[in-house]
N, C-alpha and C positions, 0 to 999 in steps of 0.2 A: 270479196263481195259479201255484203252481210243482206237475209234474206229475212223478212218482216211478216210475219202472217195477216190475214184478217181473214173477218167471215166469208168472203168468194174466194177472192185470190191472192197471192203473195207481191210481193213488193222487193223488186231487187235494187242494192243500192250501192253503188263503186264508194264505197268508203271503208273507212276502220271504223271503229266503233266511236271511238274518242272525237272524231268529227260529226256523229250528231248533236253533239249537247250545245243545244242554245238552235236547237234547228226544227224543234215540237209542232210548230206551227206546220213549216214544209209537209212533215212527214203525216201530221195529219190530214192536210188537204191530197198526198197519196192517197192514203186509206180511205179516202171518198171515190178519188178513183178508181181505185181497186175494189170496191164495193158499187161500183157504177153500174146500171142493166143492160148498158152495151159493151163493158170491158172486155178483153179477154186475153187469154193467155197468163201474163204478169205485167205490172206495172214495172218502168223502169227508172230509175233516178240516177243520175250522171252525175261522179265527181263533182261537179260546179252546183251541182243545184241549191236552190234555196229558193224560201217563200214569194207566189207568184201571186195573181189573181185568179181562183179558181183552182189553178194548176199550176205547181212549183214550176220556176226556171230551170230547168236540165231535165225535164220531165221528158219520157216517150210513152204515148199509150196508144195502144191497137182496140179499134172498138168493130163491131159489125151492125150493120142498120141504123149507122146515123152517125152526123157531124156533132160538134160540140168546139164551135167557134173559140171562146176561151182556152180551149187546148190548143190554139194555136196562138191566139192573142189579138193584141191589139196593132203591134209591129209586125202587120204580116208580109213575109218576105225578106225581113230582116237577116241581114247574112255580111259575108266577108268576101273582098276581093284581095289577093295579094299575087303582087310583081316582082320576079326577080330580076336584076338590071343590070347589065355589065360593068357598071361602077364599082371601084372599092372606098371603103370606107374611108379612108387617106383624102381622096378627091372633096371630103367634104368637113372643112375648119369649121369648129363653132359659129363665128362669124359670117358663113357661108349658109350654115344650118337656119340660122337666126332670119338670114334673108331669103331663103325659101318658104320660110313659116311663114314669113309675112305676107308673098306673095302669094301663096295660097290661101292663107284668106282676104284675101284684095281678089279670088277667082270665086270662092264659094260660097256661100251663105252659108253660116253655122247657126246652133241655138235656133229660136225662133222665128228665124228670117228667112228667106227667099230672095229669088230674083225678081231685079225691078223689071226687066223685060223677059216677055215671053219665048220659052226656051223651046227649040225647034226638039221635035219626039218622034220617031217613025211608029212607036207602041203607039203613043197615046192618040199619033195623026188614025189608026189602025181599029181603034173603037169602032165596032159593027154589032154590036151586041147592048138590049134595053136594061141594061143595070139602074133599077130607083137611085143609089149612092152614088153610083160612079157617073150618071148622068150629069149628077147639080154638084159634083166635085170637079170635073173634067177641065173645066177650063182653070181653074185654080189649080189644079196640079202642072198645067205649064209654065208656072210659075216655080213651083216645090220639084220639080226634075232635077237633079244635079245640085241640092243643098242637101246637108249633112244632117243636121237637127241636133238634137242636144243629149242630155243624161251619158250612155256609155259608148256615144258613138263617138268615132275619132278618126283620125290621117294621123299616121307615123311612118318616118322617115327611121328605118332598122337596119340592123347590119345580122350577117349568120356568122359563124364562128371559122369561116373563111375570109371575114371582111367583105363578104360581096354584098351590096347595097339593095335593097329590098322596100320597095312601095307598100303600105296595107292600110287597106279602108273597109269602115264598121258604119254601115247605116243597112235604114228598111224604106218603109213606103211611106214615111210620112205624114201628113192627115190623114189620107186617102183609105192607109190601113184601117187605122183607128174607126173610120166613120163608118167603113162594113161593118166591122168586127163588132160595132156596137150595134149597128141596126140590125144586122142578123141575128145577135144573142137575145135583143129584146123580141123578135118573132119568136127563135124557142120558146122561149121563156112564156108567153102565150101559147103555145102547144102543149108544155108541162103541165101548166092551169087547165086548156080544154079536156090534157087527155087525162089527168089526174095523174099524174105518172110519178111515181117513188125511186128520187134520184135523191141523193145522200147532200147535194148542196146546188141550191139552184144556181149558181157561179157557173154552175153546171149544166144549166139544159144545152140539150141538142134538137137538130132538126133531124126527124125522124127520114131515114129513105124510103122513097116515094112520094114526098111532098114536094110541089113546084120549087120553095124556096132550099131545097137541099141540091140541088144541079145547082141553083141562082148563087149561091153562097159559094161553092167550089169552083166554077167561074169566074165570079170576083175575084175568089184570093188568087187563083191564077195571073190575075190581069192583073193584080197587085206585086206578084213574087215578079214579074215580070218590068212592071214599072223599076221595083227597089233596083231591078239590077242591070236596066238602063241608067237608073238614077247614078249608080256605082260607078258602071263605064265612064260615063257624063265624069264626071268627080277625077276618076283616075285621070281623063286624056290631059284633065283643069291640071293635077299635080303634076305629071310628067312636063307639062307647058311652062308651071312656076319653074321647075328644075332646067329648061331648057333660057328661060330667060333670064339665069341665071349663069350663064355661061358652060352651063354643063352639056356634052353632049353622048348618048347613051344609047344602049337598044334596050326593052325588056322582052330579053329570049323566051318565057316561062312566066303566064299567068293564067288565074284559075279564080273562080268563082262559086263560092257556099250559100246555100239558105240554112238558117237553124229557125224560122218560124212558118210552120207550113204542114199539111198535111197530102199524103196520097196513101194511093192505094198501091198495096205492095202485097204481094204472096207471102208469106211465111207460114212454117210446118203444116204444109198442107193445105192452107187456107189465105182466101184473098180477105184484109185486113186492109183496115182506114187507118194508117198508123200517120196518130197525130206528133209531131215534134215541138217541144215550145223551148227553147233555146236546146235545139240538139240538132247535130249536122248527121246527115247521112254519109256514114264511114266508108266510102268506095273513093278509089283515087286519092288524089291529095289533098286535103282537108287543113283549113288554120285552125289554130287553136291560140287564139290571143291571152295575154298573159294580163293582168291590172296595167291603167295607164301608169309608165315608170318602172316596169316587170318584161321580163322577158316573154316575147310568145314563138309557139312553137307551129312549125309545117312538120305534117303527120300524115302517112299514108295509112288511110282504112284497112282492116283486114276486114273487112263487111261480117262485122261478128253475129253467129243468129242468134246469142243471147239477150241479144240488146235490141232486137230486131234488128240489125245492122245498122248504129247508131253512134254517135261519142259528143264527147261533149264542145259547148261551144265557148267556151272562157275557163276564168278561174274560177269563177263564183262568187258575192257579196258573202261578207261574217257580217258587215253593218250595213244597216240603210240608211239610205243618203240625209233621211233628216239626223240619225244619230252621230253618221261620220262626221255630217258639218259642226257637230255641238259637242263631240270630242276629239278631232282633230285639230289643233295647234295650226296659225301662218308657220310656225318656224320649224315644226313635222313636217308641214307639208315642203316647205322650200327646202329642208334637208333632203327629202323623199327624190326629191325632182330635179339635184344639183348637178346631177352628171344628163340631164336631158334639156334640149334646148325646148322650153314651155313657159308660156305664160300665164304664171298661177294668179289670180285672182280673187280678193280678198275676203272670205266667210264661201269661197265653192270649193269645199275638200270631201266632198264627195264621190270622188275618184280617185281619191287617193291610192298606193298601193295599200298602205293598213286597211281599206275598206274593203278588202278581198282576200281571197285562199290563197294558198303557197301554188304556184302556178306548175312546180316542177313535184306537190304531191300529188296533184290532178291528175299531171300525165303519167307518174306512175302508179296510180290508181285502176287507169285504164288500159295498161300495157298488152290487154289480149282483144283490145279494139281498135288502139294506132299505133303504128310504129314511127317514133320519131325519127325526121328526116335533116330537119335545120330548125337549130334553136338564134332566136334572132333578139338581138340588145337592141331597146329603142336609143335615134339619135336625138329623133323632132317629135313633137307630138302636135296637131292640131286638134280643137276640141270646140267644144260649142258654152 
């Protein structure tokens, strides 16, 4: 762990030294955190991390008396579901591989699509509560329930190092995040102005506690973390349905479900804390930690470390971003990258490449006093947006 001073408070960061270079940006938008008027304790930064909006990806920060929406983001709710399935790897030939991808996306909308029919929702039938955003989104989110969406979310078809066959799905909430996360940050951000208030980057305001709009805001993202992981369920029963109409027939004994975009409120040393997470999973149980699309990912049991506020990370991490992978990553990098995985790479989108991420297997032992790895899993399929 290397620890970073500033003028309030310290900066903890699961890395070696040699993995910050080329990461200045990240680490200064910490040090705004960590100099934040409602931070407290230490800032935390997770192996994965890297440059966010406001607040790096792998970012954990504990504040008192008030949200700060961009600590959670835009993809609120954003998280992982993964299955393990009494299949072995043997049961499923390239050929077989290739016609489940297809038939999963012939079930889900990826990228920026949706469904053409209105998708039945027991959450969203379940709305009792006057959200301004989620009022004039609602009905368009019947449509976005059970689509995937685009950038780093994905369906892979894995195997663990037993062969046994393994379901995992990466999405969030869709518009629906995004349209809170923005309409709330811009109410702070009015509050910062009314109340003259000296925070290190307005990326940064929060909603003060005690204002109406600080319950209204934590109830959204509620309704949000809730939707992404309806949305997920929705997604899984679609892929387990392509694998069945594929002649396959299976149980999944063992599945489990993560958010890494989200904030509560949690106790640590002594004190009740708003610990916000922006691509970080809360380390109790069993936890995914996905690897780059073409990379291994790994299932990890938390040891709820209270360093981290009990936290780990939720990927490998970006070294490039996506405008710079697509403008130096190679078709014939990326089709090397991808040749042992049944995927269909298409032509200038190499911005998921594995080059465009961290070693998945430093991550995890970066973090070794947060997860204990349990099954390291080889992707077979990948579906993407």
């Amino acid at each position: 762990m290397i620890v970073i001073n500033t003028e309030k408070l310290p900066i903890k960061i699961w890395a070696e030294e040699e993995d910050l270079e080329g990461f200045d940006e990240a680490i200064d938008q910490a040090k705004n955190l960590a100099n934040h008027p409602l931070s407290k304790k230490y800032v935390c930064l997770m192996p994965d991390f890297h440059i966010g909006y406001g607040m790096p990806i792998g970012g954990v920060l504990a504040t008192q008396g008030g949200v700060i929406a961009n600590a959670v983001g835009v993809d609120i709710g954003c998280g992982m579901v993964a299955g393990r399935t009494n299949l072995k790897a043997d049961d499923l030939s390239r050929e077989l591989l290739q016609a489940i991808r297809l038939s999963v996306h012939k079930r889900i909308p990826v990228g920026m699509s949706h469904h053409k029919e209105r998708q039945s929702s027991e959450h969203l039938d379940s709305y009792d509560f006057d959200d301004p955003v989620i009022s004039k989104q609602l009905e368009s989110a019947y449509y976005q329930i059970g689509s995937l969406g685009g950038g780093n979310h994905f369906i892979e078809i894995q195997a663990d190092q037993n062969d046994i066959v393994w379901i995992m799905l990466h999405s969030g909430s869709r518009n629906l995040g995004l349209q809170v996360c923005n309409y709330y940050h811009k109410i702070a951000k009015d509050y910062m102005d009314r109340f003259h208030s000296d925070i290190p980057d307005m990326d940064l305001a929060f909603l003060p506690e005690g204002v109406k709009e600080y319950e209204m805001y934590l109830k959204a993202m509620q309704f949000c973390m809730k939707f992404a992981e309806d949305s997920r369920e929705s997604m899984f029963k679609n892929v387990m349905a392509a694998l069945e109409e594929n002649g396959l027939k299976f149980d999944v004994p063992e599945k489990f479900d993560t958010h890494h975009n989200f904030a509560s409120m949690e106790n640590h040393f002594g004190q009740n804390l708003l610990i916000h997470r922006k691509g970080a999973v809360k380390a109790e149980g069993l936890v995914t930690i996905p690897g780059s699309m073409g990379t291994s990912s790994y299932i990890c049991e938390g040891l709820k470390p209270v360093e981290s506020f009990n936290s780990c990370s939720h990927g490998a991490g970006r070294v490039l971003g996506r405008k710079q992978a697509n403008s130096i990553i190679t078709h014939d990098q990326a089709v090397e990258a991808m040749q042992h995985v049944v995927f269909g790479i298409k032509m200038g989108d190499y911005d998921e490449m594995p080059m465009a991420y961290k070693d998945i297997d430093k991550v995890i032992e970066y973090q070794k006093d947060l997860v204990k790895p349990i099954f390291k899993l080889r992707p077979l399929a990948v579906c993407k947006g």
